[in-house]
Each structure stands twice: as C-alpha cells, then as structure tokens.
FIGUDREN-194720 format. One record per residue (C-alpha): residue number from 0; x, y, z; residue in one letter. Coordinates in steps of 0.05 Angstrom, whole numbers, plus 32768, in hexadecimal, padded with zeros to 4 digits. Layout:
N
(r NUM (X Y Z) "A");
...
***
This chain:
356
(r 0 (8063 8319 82B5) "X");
(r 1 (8042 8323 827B) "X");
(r 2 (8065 833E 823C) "X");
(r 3 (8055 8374 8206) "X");
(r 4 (8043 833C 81D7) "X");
(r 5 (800A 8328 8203) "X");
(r 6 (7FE6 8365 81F2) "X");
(r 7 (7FDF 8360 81A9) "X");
(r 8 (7FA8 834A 8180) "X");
(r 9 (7F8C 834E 813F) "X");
(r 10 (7F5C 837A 8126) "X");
(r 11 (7F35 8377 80E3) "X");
(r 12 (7F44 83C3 80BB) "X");
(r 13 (7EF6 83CA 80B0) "X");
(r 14 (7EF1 83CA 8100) "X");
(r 15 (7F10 840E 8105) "X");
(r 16 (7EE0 8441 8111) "X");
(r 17 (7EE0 8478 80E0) "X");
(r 18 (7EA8 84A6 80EF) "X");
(r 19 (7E84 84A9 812D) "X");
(r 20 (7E36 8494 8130) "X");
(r 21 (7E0A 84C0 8159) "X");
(r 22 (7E20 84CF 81A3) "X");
(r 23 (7DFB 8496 81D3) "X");
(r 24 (7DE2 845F 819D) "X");
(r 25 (7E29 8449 81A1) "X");
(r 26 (7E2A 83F4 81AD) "X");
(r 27 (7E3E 83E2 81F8) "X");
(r 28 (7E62 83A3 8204) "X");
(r 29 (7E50 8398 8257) "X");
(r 30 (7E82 8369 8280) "X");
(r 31 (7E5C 835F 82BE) "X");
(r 32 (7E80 8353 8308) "X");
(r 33 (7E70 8306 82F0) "X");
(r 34 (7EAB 82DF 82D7) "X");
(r 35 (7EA1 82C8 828D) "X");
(r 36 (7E62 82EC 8280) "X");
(r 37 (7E58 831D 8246) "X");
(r 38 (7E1A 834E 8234) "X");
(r 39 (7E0B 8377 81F4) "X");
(r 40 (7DE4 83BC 81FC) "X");
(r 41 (7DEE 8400 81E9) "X");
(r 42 (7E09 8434 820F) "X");
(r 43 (7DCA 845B 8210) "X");
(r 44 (7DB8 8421 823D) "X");
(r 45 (7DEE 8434 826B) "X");
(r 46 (7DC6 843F 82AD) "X");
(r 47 (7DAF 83F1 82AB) "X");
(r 48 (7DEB 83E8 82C5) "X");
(r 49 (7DF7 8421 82F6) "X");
(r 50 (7DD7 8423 833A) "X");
(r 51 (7DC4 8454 8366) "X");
(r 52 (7E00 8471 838F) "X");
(r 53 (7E2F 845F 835B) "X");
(r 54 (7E57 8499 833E) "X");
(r 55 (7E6D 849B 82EF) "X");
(r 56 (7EB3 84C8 82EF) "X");
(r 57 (7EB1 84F0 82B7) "X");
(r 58 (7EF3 850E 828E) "X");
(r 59 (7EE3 8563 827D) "X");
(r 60 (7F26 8571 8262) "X");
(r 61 (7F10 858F 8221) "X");
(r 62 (7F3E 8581 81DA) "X");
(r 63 (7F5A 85BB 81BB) "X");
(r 64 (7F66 85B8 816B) "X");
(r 65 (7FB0 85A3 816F) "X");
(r 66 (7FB5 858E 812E) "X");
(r 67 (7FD8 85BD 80F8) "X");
(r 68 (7FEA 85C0 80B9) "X");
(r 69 (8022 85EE 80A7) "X");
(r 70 (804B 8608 8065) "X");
(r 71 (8098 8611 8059) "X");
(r 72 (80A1 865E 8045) "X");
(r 73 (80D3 864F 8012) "X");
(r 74 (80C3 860B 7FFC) "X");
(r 75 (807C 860F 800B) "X");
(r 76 (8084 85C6 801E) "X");
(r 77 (8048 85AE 8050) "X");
(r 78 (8063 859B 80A0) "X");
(r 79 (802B 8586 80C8) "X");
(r 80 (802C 858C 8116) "X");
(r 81 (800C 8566 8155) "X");
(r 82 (800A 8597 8191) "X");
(r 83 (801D 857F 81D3) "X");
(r 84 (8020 85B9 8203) "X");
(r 85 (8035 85FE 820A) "X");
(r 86 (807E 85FF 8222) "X");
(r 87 (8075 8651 8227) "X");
(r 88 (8049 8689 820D) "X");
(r 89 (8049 8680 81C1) "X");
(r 90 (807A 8644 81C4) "X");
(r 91 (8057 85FF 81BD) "X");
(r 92 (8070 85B2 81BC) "X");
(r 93 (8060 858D 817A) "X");
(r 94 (806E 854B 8156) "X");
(r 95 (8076 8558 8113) "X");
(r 96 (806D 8536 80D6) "X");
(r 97 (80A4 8538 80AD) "X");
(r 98 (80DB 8546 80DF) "X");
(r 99 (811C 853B 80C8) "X");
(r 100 (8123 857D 809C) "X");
(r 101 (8103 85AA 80CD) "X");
(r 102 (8135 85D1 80F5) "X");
(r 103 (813A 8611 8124) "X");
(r 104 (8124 8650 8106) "X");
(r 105 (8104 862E 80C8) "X");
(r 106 (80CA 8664 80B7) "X");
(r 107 (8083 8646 80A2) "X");
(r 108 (803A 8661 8099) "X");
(r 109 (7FF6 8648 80B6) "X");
(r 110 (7FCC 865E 808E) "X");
(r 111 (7FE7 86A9 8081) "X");
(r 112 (8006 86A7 80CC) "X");
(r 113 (8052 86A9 80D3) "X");
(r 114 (806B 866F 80FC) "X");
(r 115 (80B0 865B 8109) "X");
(r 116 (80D3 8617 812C) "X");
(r 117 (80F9 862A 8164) "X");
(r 118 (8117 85ED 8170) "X");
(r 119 (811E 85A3 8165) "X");
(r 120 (8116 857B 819C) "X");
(r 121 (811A 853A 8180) "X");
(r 122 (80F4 84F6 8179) "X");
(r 123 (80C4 851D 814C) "X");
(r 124 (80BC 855B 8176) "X");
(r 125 (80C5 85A9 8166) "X");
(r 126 (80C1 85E1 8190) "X");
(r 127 (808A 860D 8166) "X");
(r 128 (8087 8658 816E) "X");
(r 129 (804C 8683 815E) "X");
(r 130 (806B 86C0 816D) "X");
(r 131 (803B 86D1 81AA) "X");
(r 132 (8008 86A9 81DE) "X");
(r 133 (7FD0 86D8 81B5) "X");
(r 134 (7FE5 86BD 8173) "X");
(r 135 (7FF4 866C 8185) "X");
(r 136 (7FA3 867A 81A0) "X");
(r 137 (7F8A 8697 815C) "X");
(r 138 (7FA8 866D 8137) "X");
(r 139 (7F99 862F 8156) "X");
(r 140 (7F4C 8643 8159) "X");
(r 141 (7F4D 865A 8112) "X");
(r 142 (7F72 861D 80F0) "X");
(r 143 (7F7E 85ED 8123) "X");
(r 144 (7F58 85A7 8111) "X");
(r 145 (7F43 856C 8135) "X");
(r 146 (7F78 853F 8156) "X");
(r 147 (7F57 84FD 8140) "X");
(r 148 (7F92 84C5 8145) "X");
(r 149 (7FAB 84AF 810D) "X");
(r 150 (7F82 8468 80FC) "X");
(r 151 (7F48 8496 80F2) "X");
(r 152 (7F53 84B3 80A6) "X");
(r 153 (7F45 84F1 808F) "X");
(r 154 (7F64 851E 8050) "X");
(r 155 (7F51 856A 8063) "X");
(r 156 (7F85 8598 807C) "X");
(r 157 (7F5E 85D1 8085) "X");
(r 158 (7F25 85E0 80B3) "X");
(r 159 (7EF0 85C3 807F) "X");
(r 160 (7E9F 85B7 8095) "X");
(r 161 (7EC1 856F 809A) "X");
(r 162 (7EF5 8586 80C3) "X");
(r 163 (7EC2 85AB 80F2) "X");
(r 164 (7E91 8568 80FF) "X");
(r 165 (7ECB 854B 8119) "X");
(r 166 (7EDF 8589 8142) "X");
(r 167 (7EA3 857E 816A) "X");
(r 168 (7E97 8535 8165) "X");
(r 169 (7ED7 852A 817D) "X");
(r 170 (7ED0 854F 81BF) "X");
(r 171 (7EA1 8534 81F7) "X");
(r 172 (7E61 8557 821C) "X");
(r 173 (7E89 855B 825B) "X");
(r 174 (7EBD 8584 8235) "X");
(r 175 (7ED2 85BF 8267) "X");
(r 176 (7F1A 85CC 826E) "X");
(r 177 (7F4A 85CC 822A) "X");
(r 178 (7F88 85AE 822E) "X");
(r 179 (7F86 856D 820E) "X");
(r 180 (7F9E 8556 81CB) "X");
(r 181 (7F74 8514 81CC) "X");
(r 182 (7F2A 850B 81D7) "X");
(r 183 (7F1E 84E2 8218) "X");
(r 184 (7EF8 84B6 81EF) "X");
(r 185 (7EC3 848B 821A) "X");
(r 186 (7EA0 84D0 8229) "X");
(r 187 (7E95 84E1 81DB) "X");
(r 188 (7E5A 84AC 81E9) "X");
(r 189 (7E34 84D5 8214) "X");
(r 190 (7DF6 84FF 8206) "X");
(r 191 (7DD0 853A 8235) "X");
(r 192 (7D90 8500 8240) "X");
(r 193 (7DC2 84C7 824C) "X");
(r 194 (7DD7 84F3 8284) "X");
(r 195 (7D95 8504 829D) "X");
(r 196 (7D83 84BB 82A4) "X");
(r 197 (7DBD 84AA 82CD) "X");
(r 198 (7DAD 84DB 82F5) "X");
(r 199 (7D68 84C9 82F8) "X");
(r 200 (7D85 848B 8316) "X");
(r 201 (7DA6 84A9 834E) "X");
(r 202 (7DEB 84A2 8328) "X");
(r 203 (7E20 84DC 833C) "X");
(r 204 (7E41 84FE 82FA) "X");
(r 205 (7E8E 8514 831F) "X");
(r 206 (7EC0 853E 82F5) "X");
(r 207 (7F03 853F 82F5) "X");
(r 208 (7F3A 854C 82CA) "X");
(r 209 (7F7D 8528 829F) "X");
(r 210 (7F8B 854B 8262) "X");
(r 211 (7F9F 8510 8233) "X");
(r 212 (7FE5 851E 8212) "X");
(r 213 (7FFE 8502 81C9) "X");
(r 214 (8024 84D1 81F7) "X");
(r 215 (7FD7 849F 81EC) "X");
(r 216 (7FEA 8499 81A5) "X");
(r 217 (8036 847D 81AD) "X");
(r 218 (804D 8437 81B0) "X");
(r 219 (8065 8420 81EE) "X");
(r 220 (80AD 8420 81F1) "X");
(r 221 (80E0 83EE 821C) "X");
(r 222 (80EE 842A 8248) "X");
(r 223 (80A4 842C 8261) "X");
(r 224 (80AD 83E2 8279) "X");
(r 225 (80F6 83F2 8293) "X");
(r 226 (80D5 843A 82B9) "X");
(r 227 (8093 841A 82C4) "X");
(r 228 (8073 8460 82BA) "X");
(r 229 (8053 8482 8279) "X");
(r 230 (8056 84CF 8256) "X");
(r 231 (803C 84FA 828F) "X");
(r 232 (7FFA 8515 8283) "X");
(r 233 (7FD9 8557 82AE) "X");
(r 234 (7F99 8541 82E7) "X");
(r 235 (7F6F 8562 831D) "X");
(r 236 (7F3F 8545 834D) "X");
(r 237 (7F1D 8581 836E) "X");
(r 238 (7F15 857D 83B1) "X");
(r 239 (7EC6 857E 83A6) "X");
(r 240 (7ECF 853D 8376) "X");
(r 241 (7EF5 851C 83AA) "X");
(r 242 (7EBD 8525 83E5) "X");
(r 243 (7E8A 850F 83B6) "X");
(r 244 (7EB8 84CB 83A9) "X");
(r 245 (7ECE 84BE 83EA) "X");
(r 246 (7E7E 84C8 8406) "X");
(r 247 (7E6C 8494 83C4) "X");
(r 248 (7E98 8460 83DC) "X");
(r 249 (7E86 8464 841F) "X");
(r 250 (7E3C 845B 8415) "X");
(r 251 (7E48 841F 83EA) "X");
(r 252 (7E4A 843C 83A5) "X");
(r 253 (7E6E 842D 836B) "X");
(r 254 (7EAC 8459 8356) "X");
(r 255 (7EA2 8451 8300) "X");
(r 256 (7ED5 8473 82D3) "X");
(r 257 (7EC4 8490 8294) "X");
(r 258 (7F01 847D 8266) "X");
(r 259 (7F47 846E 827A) "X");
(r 260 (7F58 84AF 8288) "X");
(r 261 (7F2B 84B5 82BC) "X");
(r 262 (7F42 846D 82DA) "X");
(r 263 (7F86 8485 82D5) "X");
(r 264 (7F7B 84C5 82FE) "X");
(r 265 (7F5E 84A4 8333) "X");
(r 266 (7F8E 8470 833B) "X");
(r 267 (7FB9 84AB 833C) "X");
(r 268 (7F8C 84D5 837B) "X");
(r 269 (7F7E 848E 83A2) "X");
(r 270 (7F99 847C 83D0) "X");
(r 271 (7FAF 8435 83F5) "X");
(r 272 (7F72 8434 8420) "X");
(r 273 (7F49 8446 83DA) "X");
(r 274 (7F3C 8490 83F7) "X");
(r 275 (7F37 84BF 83B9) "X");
(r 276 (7F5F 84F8 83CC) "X");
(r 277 (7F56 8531 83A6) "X");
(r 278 (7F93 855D 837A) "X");
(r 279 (7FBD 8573 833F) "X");
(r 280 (7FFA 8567 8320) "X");
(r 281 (8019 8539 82ED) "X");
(r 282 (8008 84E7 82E9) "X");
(r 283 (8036 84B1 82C8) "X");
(r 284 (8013 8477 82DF) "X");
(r 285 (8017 843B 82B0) "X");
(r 286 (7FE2 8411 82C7) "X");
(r 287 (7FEE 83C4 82B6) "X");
(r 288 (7FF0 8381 82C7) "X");
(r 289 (8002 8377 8316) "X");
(r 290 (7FE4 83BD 831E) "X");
(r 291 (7FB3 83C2 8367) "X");
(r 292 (7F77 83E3 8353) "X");
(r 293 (7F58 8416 838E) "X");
(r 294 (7F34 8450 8371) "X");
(r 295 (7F05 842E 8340) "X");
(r 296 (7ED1 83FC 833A) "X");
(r 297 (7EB4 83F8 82F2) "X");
(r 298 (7ED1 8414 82B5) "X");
(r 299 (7EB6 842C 8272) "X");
(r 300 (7ED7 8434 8238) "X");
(r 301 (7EE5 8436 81EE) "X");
(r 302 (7F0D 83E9 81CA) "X");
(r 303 (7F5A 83FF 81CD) "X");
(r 304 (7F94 83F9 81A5) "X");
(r 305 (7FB8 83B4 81A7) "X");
(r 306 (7FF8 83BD 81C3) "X");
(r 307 (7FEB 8400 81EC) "X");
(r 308 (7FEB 8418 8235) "X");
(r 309 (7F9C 8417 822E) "X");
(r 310 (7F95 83D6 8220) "X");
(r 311 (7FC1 83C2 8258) "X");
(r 312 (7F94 83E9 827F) "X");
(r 313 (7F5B 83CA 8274) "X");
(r 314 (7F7B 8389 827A) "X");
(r 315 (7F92 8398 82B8) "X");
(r 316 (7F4D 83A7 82D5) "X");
(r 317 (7F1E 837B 82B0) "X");
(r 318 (7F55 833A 82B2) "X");
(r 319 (7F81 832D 8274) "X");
(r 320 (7F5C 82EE 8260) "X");
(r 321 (7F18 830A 826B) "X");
(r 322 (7F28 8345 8245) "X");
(r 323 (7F4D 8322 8209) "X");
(r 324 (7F11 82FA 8208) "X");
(r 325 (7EE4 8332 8205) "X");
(r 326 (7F0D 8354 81CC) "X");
(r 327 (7F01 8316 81A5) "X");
(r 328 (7EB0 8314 81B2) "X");
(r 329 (7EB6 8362 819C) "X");
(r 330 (7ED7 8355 8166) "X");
(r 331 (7EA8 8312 814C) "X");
(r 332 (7E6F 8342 8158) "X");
(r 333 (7E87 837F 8137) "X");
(r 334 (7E86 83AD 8164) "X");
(r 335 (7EAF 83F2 814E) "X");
(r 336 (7EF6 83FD 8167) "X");
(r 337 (7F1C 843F 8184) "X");
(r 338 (7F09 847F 818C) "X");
(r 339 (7ED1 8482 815E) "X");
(r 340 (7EC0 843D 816F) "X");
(r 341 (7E90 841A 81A0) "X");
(r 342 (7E94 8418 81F1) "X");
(r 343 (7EA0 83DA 8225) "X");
(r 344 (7E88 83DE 826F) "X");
(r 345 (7EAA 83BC 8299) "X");
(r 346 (7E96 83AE 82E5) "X");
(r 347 (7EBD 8390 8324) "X");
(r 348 (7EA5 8367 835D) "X");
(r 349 (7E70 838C 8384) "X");
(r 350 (7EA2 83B1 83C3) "X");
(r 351 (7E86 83B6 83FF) "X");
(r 352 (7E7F 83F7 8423) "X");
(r 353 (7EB7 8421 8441) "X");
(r 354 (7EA6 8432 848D) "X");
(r 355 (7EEB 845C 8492) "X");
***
C-alpha cells in the first residue's frame, strides 16, 4: 500500500502559476494509451486527440465570490472569511482567518453591512450571519472576491479592477449553476472556438454538476486514510447526461472527464457494469491507489498539489510511476502548475464496445 509520503514531490516556487495566460493557448502535456510515451501540445490542440464518438464531460457548477473581508466594530481589527455553504437563510459556514478571538455574537461590518458570528464551530469555522437570505446575496455580489487558493498571491481586499479580472478569469465558460467555492480548474482552459472544433469533430460536450467545497484546499488528514472517504461535495447527473453516456459507451466512444471533479462524479453515478446512472446527492469518494476505475476513460486536467487527494487521483488513473514520471518531465520543461497553471491529458487503453 502506498503511503502519504509517496505522493510528495518538489516543486520549484517560480513554477506556481500566478496569473492566468489567455483561455486555450494554455501548454498540454498528452500521455497517450501507450506505456512510457509523452507528447507536448497545447490545449487548443485538444481535438488531435479526441475522436469522433468520444464525449468530453464538462463541470457547470459556477464559483460564487466566497471570499470576504470583514471589520471588528469596536476594534476595527480585519477577520477575513472563506464561505462554504449556506447552513440557513442568512446563516453561512466560513473558515476564518484569525479564529481564535472570534466568538458568538461578535458584531463586524462588510463594507457598511452589519454582520455578526453566530457561532464557532471549530477547526477554523464560524457560523456567519447576515441578518437575512436578501442581505448574505447583496453582500456577497457587492464585496465578495475571488476564491483563488492560497499559493496564488494577491494583496486587494476590496473588489478592485484587479479583483474583478480574476472574478471572471477564475470562473469557466461552462459556468451555469453557483455553488462552488473553487473553480473546477481544467475547464478555465476552454474557449467558445475550442468548443466548436470539438464539435466539429463529432466530439459530445455532456454537463453535469459537483460543486467543489473548501475541503480541495486541505491537507489530507490520518482520518481520511482510517475512513477512506473525503469532505462531501454536492453532484447531479441529469437523467439526459446519463442517456447520452451510456449511448457513448455503447457505440465505442470514449467517456473523457474534464477535471477531477468531473472524474469523481462519475465514479460516483457508475456503476459495476460501467453503466452511468444518472442522480443527486452528496459524494465522498477518495479516489486512490487500489481504486477500479468504471466511468472514465481519459482525463484532463490541471498539475496538482503534492501531497493531495488530486494527485492521488491522478495517480490512481494514469499509474503512480507513470505519473511521477510525468510530473518530473513537466517540471524539466516548465510547464505552469495549479490552477492557473498548464493542463495534462491523459488517455487509457482503447475499451472495446459495450453491447449491454
């Protein structure tokens, strides 16, 4: 069984994306169904490697500007806070930064907008309430910023022009349903003529949903391992998105995810006989070493965090030593790491058709 430890690597600092270039000239590093074989493109290339029949699953939960910046009323000392999810109307979940002096009923201000903690939850978290569903939605639209993690730097607190590129860089083209407080990153590559190529091609473009929780930017703990499950994040599969899957797998064609999110959910939706079944709910898959693939046959997505779930992921479909090695070509190469970084492509042994 492989250990923790087997996950890390090193990174150079200056490999850390910072700023995004422009959507679709992003570098693509391509691991073909070949064992040991590597190929550099760019993801505007993407449909060289797609085929007709093949469907590319797509992630439209859309990022809402969880990030706030908030001020004691009698101190006037700063408190920012992460959202996580609405708990009820006006109340909201929240890791804050600092924690340990907050506590229930401290007042602060958003901007001029009263605020007040509810309660501590620990670990970091806070119960926030606006006062009212209306208000938590005015003034997250009016102040709210980006949720970019925090290896990606950046000084403003207030809804700057800044602040705003990153607003909308930081949200993909797919973008249809808020509720996450990540960007499902291997989609911020994709342009409106990208699209129309693959389509072009005879490549389906399927929809569905996870809304990616704060839970992508914590370390793994031992009770992950011990639970073998992860924070539980919100899917659906429409029923529509499942018939399309199920009729691309049965001609022949490829299932590709779009990001790790996407993989996840239809891990999630598949089942044994690799039948994508369609539905909602909550997902804690943690996806790893040992783990029997069944819903997906090629993968793209963004150069992960050493250490994290996503890695493992990606380890887990690619191969640990092929992807290690991989990381390590990426890295000699320099391509750009994380969310603002560049993409990978990976693809499995061609499957052959399901007759069920």
């Amino acid at each position: 069984m492989l250990r923790l430890e087997d996950y890390d690597y090193h990174l150079p600092p200056e490999r850390i994306a910072q700023n995004p270039v422009r959507r679709g000239q992003t570098r693509l590093l391509v691991l073909p169904d070949r064992e040991n074989s590597l190929e550099h493109t760019r993801v505007s290339r993407l449909a060289d490697w797609l085929r007709s029949g093949d469907c590319l699953v797509v992630n439209d939960s859309k990022v809402i500007p969880a990030r706030l910046w908030a001020r004691k009323t009698v101190t006037n000392g700063a408190v920012e806070f992460f959202l996580h999810r609405e708990l009820r109307p006006g109340i909201w979940e929240a890791l804050s930064r600092p924690y340990r002096r907050l506590r229930p009923g401290l007042d602060l201000k958003i901007g001029r907008h009263p605020v007040r903690v509810a309660s501590c939850l620990g670990e970091g978290r806070v119960a926030l309430s606006f006062g009212s569903a209306q208000a938590a939605s005015r003034i997250i639209r009016q102040h709210g910023l980006a949720p970019l993690p925090p290896y990606i730097r950046r000084t403003y607190r207030t809804p700057t022009r800044a602040a705003k590129q990153d607003q909308s860089r930081y949200q993909t083209i797919f973008a249809r349903t808020a509720g996450s407080v990540a960007a499902p990153t291997a989609g911020l590559h994709f342009t409106r003529g990208l699209l129309a190529r693959l389509k072009t091609k005879g490549v389906g473009i399927v929809p569905i949903t996870l809304h990616v929780g704060w839970g992508t930017f914590m370390p793994l703990k031992p009770e992950h391992f011990t639970r073998g499950r992860l924070h539980p994040e919100r899917y659906r599969v429409s029923a529509n998105a499942a018939r399309r899957l199920a009729r691309c797998r049965k001609e022949g064609g490829r299932v590709i995810a779009c990001g790790t999110t996407a993989a996840r959910t239809l891990e999630t939706v598949t089942d044994a006989r690799g039948i994508i079944r369609p539905g909602e709910g909550e997902t804690d898959l943690f996806i790893r070493s040992g783990h029997a693939w069944k819903g997906v046959d090629g993968l793209l997505t963004n150069f992960h965090l050493p250490r994290s779930s996503l890695f493992m992921l990606v380890c887990s479909f690619a191969g640990h030593r092929r992807m290690r090695a991989a990381y390590r070509e990426a890295i000699r190469q320099d391509y750009r790491f994380y969310s603002y970084g560049d993409a990978m492509l990976t693809l499995r042994a061609v499957r052959p058709a399901n007759k069920n």
